[in-house]
C-alpha positions in Angstrom: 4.4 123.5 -59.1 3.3 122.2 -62.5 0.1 120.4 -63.8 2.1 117.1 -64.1 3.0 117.8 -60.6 -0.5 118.5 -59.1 -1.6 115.4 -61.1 0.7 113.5 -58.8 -0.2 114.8 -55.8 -4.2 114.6 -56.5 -3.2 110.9 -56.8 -1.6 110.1 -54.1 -4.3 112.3 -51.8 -6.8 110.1 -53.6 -5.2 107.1 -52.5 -4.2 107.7 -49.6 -7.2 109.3 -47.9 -9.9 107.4 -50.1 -8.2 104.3 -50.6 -9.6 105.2 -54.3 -7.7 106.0 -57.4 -8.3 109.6 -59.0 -8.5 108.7 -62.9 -9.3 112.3 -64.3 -7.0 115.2 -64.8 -6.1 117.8 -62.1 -4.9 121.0 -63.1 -4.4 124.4 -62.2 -6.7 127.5 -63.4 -5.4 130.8 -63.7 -9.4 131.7 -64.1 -10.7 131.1 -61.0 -10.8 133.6 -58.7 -13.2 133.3 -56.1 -12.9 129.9 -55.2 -9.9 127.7 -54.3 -11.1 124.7 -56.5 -13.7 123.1 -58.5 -15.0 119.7 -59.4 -16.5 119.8 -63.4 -19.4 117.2 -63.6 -19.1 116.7 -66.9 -15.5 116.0 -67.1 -14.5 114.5 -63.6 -12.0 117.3 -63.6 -10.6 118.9 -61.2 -9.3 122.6 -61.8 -7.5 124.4 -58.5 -6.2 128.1 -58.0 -2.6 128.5 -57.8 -2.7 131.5 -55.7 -4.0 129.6 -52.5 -0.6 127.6 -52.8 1.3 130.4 -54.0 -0.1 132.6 -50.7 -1.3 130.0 -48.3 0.8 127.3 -48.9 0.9 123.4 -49.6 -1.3 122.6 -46.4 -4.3 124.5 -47.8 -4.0 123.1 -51.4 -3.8 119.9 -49.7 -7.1 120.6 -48.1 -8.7 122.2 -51.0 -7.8 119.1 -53.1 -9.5 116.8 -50.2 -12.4 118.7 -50.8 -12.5 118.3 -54.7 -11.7 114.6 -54.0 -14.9 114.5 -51.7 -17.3 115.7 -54.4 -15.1 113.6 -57.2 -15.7 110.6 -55.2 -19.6 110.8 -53.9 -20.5 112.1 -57.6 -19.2 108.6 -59.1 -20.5 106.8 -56.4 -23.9 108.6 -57.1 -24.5 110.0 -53.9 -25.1 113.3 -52.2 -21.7 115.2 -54.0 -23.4 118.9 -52.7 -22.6 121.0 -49.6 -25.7 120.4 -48.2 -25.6 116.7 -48.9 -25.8 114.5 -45.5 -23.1 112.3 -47.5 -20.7 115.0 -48.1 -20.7 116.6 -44.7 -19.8 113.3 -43.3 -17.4 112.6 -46.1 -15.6 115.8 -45.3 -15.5 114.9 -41.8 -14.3 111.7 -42.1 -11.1 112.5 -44.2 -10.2 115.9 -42.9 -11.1 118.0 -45.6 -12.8 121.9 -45.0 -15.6 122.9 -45.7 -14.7 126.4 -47.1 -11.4 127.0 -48.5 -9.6 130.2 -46.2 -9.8 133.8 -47.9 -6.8 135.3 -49.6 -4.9 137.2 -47.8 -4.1 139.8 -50.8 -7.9 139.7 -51.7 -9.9 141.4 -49.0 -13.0 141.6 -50.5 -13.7 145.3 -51.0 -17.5 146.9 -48.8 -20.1 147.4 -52.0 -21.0 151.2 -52.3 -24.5 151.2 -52.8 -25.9 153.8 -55.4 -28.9 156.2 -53.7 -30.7 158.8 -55.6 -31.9 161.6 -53.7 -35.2 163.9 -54.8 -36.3 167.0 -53.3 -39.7 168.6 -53.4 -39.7 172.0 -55.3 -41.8 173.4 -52.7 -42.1 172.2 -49.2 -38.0 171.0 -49.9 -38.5 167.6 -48.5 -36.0 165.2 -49.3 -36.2 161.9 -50.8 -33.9 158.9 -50.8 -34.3 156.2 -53.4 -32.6 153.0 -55.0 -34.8 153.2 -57.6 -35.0 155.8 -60.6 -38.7 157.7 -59.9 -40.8 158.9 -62.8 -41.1 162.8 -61.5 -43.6 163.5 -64.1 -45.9 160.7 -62.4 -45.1 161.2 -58.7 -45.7 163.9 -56.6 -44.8 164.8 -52.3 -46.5 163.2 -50.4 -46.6 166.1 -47.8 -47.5 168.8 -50.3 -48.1 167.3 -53.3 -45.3 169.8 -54.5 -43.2 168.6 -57.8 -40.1 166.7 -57.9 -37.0 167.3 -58.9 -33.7 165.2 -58.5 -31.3 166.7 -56.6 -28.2 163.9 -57.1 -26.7 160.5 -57.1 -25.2 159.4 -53.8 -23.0 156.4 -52.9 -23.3 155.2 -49.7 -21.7 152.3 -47.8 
């Protein structure tokens, strides 16, 4: 699918669903990655990402562009365009559109390995776990009041 094509089809969703014309452009962002679209205030664009219709198919772009056209519409109206917006909620309702766009399938987000820094007492051997970096010149144990010394950098899940 091409711009010129998405153009169309934003159109006629507009329309047909809002019984209001969409008078902006609508194209497709290679950019975007977390999101399946986005409304631009400033421009009263809309930009989508072609892997949801490359992956998911037309029935999700045609529910991602529902959900552009909801923010589209209510920001030109100058109501409540935000998620949290009584306006929008009903909106969204009211024409079928989701809320949240469906995850990609070939994009499984990925469990954060958190970095932990682990400090041992020279003397009593009492270990410490940390996220932070600890200034060993300044701290002691607190069991022995030994000095410490660190050990390694761990990543955990």
């Amino acid at each position: 699918m091409l711009d010129s094509e998405l153009q169309l089809m934003v159109e006629k969703i507009s329309i047909d669903s809002f019984g209001k014309p969409f008078r902006h452009k609508a194209m497709f962002n290679p950019r975007l990655r977390t999101t399946g679209g986005r409304y631009i205030l400033e421009t009263h664009n809309i930009e989508i990402n072609k892997k949801y219709l490359e992956q998911l198919g037309e029935e999700e772009l045609v529910g991602i562009i529902k959900h552009e056209l909801v923010h589209y519409h209510l920001h030109l109206e100058g109501k409540g365009y935000q998620h949290r917006d009584r306006d929008f909620k009903l909106l969204l309702k009211k024409v079928g559109a989701p809320r949240y766009c469906n995850q990609l399938p070939n994009e499984k987000r990925k469990p954060l390995m958190k970095k932990v820094l682990l400090y041992k007492c020279t003397q009593c051997h009492l270990p410490y776990y940390r996220k932070r970096r600890i200034d060993t010149n300044r701290y002691v144990c607190g069991k022995c009041k030994g000095k410490l010394e660190k050990v390694k950098e761990l990543f955990m899940k």
